[in-house]
Backbone as CSV, one residue per row, in Angstrom:
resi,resn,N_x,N_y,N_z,CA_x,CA_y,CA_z,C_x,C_y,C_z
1,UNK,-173.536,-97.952,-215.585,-173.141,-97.255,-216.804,-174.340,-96.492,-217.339
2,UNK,-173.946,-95.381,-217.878,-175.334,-94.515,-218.198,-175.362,-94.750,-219.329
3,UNK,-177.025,-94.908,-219.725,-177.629,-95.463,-221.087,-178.347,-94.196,-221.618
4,UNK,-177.676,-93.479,-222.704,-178.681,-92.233,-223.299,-180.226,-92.925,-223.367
5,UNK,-180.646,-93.730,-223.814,-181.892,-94.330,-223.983,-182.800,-94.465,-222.526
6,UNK,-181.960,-94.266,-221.428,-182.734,-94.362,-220.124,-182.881,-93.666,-219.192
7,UNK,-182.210,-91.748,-219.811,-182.663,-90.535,-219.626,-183.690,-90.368,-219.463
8,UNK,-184.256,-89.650,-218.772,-185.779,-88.594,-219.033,-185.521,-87.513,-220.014
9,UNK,-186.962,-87.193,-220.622,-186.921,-85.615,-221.354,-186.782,-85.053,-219.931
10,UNK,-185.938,-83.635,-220.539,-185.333,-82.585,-219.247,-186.574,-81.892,-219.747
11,UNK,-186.512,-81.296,-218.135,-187.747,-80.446,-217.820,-187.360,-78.949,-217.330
12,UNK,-188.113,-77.880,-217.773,-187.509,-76.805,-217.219,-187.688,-76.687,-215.684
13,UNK,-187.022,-75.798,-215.046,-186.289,-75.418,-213.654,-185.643,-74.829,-213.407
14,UNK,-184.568,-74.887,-212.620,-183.738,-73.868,-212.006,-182.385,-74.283,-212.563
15,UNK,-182.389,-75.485,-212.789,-181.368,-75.721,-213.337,-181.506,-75.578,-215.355
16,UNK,-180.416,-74.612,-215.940,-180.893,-74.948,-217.664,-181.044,-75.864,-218.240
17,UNK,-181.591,-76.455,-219.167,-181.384,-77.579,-220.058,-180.538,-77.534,-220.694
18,UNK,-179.391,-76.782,-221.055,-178.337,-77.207,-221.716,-177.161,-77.695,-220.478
19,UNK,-177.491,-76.977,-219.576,-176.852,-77.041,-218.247,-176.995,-78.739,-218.271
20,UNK,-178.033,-79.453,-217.709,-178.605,-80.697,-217.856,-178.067,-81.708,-218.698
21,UNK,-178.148,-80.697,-220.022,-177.890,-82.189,-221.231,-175.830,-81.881,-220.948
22,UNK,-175.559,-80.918,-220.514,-173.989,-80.875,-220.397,-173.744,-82.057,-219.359
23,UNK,-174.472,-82.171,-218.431,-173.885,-83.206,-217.266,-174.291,-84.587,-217.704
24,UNK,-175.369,-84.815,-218.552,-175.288,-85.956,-219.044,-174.164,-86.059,-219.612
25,UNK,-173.699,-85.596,-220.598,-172.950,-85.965,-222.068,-171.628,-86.029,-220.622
26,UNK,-171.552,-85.357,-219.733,-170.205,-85.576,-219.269,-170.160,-86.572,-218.704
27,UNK,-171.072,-87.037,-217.964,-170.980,-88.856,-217.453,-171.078,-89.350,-218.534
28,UNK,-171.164,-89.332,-219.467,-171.429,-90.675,-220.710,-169.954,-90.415,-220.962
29,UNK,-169.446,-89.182,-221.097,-167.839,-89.661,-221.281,-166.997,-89.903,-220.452
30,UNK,-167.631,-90.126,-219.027,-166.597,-90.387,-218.091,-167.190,-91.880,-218.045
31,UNK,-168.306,-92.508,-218.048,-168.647,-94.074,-217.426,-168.418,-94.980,-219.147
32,UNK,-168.905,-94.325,-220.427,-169.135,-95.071,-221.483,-168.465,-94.978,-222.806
33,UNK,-167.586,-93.938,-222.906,-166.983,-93.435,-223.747,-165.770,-93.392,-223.785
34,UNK,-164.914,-94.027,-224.982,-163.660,-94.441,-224.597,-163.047,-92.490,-225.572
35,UNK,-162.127,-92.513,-225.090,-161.607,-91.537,-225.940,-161.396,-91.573,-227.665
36,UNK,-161.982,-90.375,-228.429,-161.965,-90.544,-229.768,-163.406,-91.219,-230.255
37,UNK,-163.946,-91.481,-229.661,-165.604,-92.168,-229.799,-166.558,-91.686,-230.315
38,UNK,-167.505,-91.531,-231.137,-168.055,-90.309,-231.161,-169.544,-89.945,-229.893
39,UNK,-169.889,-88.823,-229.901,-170.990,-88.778,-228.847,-171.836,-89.077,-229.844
40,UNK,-173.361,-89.032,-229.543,-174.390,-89.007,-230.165,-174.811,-87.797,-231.008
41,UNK,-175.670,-88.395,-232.351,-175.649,-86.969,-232.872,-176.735,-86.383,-232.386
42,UNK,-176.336,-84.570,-233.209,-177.001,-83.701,-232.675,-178.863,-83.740,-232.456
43,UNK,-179.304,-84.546,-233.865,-181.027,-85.039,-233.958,-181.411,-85.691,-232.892
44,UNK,-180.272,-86.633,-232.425,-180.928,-88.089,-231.385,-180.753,-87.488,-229.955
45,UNK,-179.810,-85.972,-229.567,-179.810,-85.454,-228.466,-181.558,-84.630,-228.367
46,UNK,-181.261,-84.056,-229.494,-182.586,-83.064,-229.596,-184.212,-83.927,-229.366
47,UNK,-184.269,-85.335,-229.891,-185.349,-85.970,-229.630,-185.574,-86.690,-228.508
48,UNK,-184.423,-87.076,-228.129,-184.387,-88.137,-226.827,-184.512,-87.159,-225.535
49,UNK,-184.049,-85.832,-225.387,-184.378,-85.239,-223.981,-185.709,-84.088,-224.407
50,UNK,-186.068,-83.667,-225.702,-186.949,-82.829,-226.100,-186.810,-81.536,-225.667
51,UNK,-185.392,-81.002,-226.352,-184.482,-79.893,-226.313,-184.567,-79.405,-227.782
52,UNK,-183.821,-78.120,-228.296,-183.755,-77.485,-229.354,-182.617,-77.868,-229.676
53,UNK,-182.080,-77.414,-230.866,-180.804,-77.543,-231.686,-179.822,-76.506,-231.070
54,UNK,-180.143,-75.358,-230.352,-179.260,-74.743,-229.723,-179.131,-74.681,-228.337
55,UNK,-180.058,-75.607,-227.970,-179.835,-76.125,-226.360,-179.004,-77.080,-226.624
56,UNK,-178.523,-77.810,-227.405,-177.602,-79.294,-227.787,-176.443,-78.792,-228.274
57,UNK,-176.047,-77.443,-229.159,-175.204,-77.002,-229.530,-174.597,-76.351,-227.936
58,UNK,-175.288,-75.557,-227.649,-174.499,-74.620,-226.390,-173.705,-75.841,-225.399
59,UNK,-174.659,-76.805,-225.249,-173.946,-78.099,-224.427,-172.591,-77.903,-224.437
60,UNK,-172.949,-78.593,-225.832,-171.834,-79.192,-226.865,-170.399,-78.212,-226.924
61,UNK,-171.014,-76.949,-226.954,-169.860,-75.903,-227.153,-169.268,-75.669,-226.178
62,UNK,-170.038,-75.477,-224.915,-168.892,-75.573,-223.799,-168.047,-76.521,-223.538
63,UNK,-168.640,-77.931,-223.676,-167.778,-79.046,-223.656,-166.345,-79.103,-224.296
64,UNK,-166.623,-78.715,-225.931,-165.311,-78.245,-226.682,-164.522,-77.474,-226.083
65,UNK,-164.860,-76.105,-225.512,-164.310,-75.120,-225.033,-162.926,-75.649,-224.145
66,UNK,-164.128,-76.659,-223.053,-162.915,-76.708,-221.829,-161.873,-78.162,-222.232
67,UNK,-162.661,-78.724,-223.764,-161.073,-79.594,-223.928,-161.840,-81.211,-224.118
68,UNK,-162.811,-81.001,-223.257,-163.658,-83.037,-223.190,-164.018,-83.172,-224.262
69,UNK,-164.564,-82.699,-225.898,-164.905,-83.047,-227.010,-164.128,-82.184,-227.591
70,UNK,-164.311,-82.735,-228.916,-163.461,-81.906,-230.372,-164.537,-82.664,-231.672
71,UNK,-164.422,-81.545,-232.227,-165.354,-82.051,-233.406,-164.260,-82.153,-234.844
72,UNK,-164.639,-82.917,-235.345,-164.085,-83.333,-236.987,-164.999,-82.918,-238.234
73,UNK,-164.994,-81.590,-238.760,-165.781,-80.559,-239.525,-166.401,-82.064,-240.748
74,UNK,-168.014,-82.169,-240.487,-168.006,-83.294,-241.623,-168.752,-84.609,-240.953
75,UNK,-167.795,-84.622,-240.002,-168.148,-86.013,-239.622,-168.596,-86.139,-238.353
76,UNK,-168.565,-84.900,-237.623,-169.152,-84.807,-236.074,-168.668,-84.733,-234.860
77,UNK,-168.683,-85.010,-233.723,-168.181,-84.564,-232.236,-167.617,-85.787,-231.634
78,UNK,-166.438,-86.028,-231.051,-165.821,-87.086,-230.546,-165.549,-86.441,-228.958
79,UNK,-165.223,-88.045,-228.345,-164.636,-87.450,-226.969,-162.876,-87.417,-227.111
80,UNK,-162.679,-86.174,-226.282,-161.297,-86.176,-226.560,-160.183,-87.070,-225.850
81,UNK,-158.904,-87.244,-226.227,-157.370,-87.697,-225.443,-157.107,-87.173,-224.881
82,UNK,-156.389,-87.360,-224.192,-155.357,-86.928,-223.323,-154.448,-86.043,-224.407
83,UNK,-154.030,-84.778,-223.496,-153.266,-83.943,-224.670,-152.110,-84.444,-225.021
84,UNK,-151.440,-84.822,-226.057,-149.906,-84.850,-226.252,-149.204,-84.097,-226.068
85,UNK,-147.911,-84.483,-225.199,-146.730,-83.627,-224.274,-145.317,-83.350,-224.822
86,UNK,-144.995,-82.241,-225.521,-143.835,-81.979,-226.135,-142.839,-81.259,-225.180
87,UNK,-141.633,-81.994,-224.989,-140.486,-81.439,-223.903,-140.093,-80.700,-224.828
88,UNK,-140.310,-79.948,-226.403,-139.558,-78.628,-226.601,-137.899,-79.788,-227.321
89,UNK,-138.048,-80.901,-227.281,-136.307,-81.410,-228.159,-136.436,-81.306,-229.669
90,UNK,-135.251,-81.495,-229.994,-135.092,-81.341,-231.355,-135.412,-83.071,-232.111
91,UNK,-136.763,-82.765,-233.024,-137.320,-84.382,-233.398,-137.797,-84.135,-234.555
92,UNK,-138.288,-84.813,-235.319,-139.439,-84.637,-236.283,-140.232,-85.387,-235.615
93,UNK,-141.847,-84.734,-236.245,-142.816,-84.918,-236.049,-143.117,-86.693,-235.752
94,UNK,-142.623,-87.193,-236.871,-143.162,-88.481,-236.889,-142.289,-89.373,-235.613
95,UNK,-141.045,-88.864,-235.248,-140.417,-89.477,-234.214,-141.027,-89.368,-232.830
96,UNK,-141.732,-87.878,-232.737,-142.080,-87.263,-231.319,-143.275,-87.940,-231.017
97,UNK,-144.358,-88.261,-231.980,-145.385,-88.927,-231.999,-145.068,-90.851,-231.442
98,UNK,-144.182,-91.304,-232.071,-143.941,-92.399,-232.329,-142.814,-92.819,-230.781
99,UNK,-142.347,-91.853,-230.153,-141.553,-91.883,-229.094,-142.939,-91.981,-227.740
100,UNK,-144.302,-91.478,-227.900,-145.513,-91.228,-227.453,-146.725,-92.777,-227.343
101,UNK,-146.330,-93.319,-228.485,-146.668,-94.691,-228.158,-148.110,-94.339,-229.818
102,UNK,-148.172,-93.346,-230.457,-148.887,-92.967,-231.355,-148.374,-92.990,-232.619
103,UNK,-149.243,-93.731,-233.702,-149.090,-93.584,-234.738,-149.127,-92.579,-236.105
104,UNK,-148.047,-92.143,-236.323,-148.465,-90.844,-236.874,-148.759,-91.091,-238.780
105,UNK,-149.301,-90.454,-238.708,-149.543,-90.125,-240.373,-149.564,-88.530,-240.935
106,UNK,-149.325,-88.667,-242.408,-148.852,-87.306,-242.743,-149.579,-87.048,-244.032
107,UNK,-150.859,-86.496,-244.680,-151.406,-85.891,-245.834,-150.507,-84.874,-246.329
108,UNK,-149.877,-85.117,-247.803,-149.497,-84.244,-248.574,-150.297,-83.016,-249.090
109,UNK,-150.720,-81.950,-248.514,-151.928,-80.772,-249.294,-151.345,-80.271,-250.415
110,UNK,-150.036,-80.002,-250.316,-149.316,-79.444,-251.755,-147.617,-79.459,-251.620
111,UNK,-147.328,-79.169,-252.562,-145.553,-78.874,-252.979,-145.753,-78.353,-254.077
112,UNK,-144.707,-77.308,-254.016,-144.736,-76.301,-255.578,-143.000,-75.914,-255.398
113,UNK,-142.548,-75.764,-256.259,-141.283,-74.814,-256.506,-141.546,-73.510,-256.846
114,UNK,-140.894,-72.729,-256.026,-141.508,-71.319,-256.045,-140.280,-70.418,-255.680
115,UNK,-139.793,-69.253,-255.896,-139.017,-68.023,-255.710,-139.262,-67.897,-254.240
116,UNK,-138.253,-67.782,-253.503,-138.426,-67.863,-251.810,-138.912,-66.561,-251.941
117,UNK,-139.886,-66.446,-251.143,-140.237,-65.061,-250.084,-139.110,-64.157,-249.296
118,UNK,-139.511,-62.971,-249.062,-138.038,-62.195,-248.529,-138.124,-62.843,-247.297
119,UNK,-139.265,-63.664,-246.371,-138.730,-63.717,-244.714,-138.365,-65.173,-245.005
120,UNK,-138.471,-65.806,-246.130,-138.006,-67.493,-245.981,-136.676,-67.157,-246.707
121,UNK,-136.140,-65.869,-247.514,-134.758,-65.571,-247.838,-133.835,-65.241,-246.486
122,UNK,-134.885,-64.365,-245.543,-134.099,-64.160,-244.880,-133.177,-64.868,-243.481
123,UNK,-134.511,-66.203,-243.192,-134.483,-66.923,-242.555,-133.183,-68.109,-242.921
124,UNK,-133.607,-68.846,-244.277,-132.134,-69.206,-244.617,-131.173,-68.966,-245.248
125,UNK,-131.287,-67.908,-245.133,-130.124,-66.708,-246.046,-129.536,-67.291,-247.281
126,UNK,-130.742,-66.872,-248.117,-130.883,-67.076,-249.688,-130.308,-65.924,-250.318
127,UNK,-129.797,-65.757,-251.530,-130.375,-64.606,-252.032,-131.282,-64.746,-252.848
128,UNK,-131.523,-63.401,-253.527,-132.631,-62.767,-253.988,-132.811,-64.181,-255.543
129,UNK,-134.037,-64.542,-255.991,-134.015,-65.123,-256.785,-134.059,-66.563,-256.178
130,UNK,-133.543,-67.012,-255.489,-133.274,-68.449,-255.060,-134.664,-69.335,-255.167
131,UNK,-134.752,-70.343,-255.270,-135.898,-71.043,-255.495,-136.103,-71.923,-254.387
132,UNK,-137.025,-72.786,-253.980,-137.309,-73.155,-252.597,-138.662,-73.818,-252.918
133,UNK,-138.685,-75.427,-252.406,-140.171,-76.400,-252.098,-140.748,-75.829,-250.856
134,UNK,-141.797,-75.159,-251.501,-142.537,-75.132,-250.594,-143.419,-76.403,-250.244
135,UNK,-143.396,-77.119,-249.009,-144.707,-78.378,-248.473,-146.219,-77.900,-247.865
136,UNK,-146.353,-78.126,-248.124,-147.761,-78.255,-246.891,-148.321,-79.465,-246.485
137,UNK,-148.237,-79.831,-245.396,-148.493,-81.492,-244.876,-149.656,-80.776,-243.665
138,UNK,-150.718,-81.856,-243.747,-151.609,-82.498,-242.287,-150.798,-83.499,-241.629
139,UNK,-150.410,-83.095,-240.591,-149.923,-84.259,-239.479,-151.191,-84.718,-238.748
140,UNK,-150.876,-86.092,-238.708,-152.363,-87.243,-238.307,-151.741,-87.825,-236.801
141,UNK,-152.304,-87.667,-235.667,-151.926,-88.859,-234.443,-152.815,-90.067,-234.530
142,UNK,-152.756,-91.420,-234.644,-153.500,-91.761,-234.599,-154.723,-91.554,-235.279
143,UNK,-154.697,-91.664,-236.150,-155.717,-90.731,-237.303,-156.394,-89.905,-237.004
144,UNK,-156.457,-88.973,-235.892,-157.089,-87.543,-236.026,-155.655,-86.651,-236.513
145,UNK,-156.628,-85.556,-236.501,-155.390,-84.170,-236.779,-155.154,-84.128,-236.117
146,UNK,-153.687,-83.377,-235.701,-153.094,-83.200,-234.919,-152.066,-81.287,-235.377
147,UNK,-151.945,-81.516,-236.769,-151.189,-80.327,-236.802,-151.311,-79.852,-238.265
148,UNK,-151.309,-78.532,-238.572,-150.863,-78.387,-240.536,-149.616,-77.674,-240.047
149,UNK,-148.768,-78.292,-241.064,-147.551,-77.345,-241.336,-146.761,-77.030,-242.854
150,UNK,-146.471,-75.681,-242.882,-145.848,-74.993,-244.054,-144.389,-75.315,-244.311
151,UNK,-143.607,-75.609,-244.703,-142.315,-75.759,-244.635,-141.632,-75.233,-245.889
152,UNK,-140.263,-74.972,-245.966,-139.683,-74.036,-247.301,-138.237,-74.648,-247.322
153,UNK,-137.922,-75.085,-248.267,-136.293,-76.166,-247.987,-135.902,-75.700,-249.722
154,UNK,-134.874,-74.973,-249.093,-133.863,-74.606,-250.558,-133.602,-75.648,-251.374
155,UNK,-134.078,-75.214,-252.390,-133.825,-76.144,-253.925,-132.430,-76.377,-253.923
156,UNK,-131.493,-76.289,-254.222,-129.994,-76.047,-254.209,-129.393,-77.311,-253.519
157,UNK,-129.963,-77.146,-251.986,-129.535,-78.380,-251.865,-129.664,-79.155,-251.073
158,UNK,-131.428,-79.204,-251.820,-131.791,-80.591,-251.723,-133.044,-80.596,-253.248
159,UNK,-132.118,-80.892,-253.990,-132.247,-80.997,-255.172,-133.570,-82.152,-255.354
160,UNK,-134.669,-82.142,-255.923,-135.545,-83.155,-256.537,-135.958,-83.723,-255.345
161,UNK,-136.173,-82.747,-253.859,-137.010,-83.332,-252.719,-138.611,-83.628,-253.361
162,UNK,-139.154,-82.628,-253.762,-140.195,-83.070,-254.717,-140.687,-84.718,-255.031
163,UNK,-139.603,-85.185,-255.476,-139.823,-86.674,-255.777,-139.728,-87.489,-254.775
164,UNK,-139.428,-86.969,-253.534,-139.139,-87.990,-252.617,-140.597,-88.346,-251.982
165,UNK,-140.182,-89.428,-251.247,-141.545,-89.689,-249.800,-142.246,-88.540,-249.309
166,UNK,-142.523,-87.965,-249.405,-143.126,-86.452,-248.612,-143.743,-86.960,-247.646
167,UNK,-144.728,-87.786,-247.412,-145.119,-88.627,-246.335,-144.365,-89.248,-245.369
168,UNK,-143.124,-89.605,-245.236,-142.332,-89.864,-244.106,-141.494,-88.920,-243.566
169,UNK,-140.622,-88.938,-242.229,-139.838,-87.449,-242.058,-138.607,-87.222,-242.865
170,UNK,-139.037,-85.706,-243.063,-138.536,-85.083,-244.004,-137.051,-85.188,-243.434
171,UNK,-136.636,-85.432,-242.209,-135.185,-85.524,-241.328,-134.531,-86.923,-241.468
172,UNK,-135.358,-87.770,-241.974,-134.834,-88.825,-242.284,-134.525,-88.913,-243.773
173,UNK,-135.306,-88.737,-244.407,-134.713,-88.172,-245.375,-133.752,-87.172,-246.110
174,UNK,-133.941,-86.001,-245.494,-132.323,-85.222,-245.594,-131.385,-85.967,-245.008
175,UNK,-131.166,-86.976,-243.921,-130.298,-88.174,-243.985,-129.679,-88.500,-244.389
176,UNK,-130.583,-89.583,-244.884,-130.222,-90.848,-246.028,-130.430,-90.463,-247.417
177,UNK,-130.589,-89.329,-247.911,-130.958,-89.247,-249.216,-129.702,-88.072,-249.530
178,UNK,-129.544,-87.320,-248.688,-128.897,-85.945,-248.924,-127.661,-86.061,-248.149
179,UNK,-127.492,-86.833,-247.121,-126.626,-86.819,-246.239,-126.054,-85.458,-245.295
180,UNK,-127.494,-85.113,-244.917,-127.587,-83.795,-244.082,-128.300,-84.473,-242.903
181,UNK,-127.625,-84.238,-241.790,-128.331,-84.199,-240.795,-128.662,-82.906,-239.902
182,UNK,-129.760,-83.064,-239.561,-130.577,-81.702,-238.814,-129.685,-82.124,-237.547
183,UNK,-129.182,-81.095,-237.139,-128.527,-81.071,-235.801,-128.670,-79.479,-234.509
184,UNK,-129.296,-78.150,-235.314,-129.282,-77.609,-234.467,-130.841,-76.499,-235.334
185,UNK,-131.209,-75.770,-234.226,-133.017,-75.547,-234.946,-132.927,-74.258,-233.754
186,UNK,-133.646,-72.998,-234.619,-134.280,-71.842,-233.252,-135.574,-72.104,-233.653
187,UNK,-136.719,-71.886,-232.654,-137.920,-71.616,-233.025,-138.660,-71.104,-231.580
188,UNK,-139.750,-70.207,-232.463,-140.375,-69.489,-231.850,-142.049,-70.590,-231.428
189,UNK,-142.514,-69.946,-230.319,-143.771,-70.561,-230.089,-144.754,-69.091,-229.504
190,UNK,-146.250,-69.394,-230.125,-147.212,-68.821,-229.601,-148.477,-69.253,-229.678
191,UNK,-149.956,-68.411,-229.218,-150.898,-68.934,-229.663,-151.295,-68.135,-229.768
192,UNK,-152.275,-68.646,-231.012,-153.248,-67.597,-231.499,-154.605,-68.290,-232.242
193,UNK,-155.600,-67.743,-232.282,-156.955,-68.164,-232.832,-157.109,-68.846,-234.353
194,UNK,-157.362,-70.137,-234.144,-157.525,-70.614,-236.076,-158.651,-69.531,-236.702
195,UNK,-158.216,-69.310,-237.621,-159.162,-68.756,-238.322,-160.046,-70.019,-239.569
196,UNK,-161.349,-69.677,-240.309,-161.687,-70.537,-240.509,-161.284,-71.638,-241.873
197,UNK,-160.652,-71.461,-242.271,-160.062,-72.463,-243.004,-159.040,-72.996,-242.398
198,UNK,-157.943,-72.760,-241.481,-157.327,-73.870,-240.300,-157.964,-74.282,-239.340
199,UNK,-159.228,-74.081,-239.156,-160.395,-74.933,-238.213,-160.670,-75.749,-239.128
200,UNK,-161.047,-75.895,-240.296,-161.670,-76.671,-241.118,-160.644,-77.665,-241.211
201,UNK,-159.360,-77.432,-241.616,-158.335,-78.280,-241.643,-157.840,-79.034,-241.235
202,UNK,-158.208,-78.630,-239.375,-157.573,-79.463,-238.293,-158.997,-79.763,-237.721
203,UNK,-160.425,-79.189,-238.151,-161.562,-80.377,-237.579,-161.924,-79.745,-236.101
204,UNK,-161.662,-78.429,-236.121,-161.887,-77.565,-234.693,-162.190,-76.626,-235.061
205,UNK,-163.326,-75.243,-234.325,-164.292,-74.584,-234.770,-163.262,-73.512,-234.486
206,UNK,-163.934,-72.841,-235.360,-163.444,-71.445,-235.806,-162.812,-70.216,-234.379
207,UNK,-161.548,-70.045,-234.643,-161.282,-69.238,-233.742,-160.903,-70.020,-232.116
208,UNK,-161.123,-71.737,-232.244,-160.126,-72.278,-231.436,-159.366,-72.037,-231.207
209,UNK,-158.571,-72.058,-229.885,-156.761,-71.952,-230.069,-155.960,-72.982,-230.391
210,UNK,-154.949,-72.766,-231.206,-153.951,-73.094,-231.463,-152.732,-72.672,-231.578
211,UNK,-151.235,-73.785,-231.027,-150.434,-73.256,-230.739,-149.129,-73.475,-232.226
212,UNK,-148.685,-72.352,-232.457,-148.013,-71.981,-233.614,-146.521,-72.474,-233.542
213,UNK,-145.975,-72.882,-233.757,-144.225,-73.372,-233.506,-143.785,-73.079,-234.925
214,UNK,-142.937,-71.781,-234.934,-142.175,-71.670,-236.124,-140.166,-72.055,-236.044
215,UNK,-139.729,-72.500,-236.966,-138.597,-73.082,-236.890,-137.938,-73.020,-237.702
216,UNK,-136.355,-72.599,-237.759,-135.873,-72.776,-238.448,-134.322,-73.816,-238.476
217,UNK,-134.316,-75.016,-239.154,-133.327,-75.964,-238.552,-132.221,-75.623,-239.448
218,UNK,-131.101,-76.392,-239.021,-129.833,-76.623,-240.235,-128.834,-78.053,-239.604
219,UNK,-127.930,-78.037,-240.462,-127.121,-79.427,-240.713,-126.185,-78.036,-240.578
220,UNK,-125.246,-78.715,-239.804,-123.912,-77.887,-239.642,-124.353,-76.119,-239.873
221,UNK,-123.350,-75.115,-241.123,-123.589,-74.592,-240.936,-124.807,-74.171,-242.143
222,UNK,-125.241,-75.337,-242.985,-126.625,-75.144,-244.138,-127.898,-75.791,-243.175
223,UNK,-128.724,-74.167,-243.825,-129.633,-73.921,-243.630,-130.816,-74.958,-244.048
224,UNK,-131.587,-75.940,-243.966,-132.314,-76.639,-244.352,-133.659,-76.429,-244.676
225,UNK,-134.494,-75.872,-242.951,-136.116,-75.752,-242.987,-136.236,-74.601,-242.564
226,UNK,-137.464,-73.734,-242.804,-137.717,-72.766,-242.574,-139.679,-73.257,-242.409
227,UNK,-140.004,-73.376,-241.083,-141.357,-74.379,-241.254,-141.982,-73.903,-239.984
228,UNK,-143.396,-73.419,-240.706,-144.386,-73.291,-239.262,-145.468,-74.129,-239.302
229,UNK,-145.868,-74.368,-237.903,-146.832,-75.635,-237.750,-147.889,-74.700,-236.853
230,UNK,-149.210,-75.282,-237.000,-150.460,-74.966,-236.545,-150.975,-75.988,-235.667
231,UNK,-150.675,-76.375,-233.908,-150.934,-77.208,-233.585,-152.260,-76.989,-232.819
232,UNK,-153.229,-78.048,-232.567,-154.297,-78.285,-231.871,-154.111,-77.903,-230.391
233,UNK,-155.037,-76.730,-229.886,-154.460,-76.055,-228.449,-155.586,-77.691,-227.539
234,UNK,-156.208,-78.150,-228.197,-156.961,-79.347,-227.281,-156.521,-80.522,-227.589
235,UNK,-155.295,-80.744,-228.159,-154.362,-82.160,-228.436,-153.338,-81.936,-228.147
236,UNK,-152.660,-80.775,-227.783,-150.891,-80.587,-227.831,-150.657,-79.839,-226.563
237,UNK,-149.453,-80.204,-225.863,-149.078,-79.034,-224.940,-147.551,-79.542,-225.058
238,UNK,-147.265,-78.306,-224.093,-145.441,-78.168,-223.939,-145.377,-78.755,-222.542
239,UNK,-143.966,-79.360,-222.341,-143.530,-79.774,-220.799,-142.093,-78.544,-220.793
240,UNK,-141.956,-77.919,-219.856,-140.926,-77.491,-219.461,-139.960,-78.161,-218.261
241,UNK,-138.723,-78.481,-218.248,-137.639,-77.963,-217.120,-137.067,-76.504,-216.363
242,UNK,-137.252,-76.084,-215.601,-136.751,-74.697,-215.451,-135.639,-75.009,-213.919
243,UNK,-134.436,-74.388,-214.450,-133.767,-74.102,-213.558,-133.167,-72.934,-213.204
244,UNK,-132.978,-72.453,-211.422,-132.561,-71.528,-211.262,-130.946,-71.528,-211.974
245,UNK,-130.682,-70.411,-212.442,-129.265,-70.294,-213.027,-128.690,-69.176,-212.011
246,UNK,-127.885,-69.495,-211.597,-126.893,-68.352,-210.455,-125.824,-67.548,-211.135
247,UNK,-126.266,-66.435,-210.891,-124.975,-65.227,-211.775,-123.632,-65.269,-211.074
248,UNK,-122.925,-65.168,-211.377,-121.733,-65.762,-210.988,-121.506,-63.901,-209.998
């Protein structure tokens, strides 16, 4: 098992020193490092091989890049999981997690009652004036981040969601509280670069990728959610089925 303490200072050569301190840090997370762990910090890399702060950063940054670390803005650099695998079904969050063998948790950032927007009017075909909770939740796996998402659910009817659990799924609750069940959802998927306040949010550097899932569900033929999520492109992926379909 490799012991940071029983390294040599790296020496220049042909090979770089960040090059160097990268293949360390990658055996320490393949022989000593359980996933979610943190590595060592950035001072005790810089003194123990007698490297700079941007020979330890560049390491470090490629490492993030290809997926083996993720950093938590604050608190420092961990080794990463295994990505979580979404087949694309119709779930809430806390089920899809919890179907995964992971514990999910959910930070409330805000709720406001607010005049829908024309694309959240148009999405659940409001009219003009209509009022609408807006959420904003951090989804937690296992207590890292895992996702932020926006969501917009007509006042009308689901009257005094506000007061409810906001922390558990919101599908179980239109349930048992409203007696709506989510039964059919379109949504779009893409990716695109966090910018820096959704890096900060989800604990991944600026201009990471992340993959976007916007949605809109309903209960029969009422409209319910109108909700986009910001997922971690180094915690989340999609599974597909594809079949040939024959034209008749």
């Amino acid at each position: 098992m490799t012991d940071i303490d029983e390294v040599p200072v790296l020496e220049s050569g042909p090979v770089s020193k960040h090059a160097q301190l990268r293949s360390i840090l990658e055996e320490l997370v393949e022989t000593s490092l359980a996933p979610h762990a943190a590595i060592p910090p950035e001072r005790k890399l810089m003194t123990r091989y007698g490297v700079s702060r941007s020979t330890v950063r560049e390491a470090i940054r490629q490492l993030v890049e290809e997926g083996v670390l993720y950093r938590v803005q604050g608190k420092g650099t961990f080794v990463a999981g295994e990505r979580v695998q979404s087949d694309l079904h119709l779930a809430s969050f806390t089920e899809d997690m919890r179907r995964r063998g992971l514990v999910p948790a959910t930070i409330v950032r805000s709720s406001r009652l607010i005049e829908a927007p024309l694309a959240v009017r148009a999405a659940l075909g409001l009219k003009a004036g209509s009022l609408v909770l807006e959420i904003e939740r951090l989804r937690l796996a296992d207590g890292v981040p895992m996702a932020l998402e926006r969501g917009y659910y007509p006042a009308d009817l689901l009257p005094d969601l506000d007061a409810k659990d906001l922390t558990r799924s919101l599908y179980a609750t239109f349930a048992t509280e409203y007696g709506l069940r989510i039964d059919n959802a379109e949504q779009a998927v893409w990716a695109e670069g966090a910018d820096a306040l959704l890096a900060a949010t989800l604990g991944i550097a600026a201009n990471a990728p992340v993959m976007v899932f916007r949605r809109t569900s309903s209960a029969g033929s009422a409209y319910l959610e109108h909700v986009t999520s910001w997922y971690r492109g180094d915690r989340y992926q999609i599974h597909m089925t594809l079949n040939l379909q024959h034209q008749p």
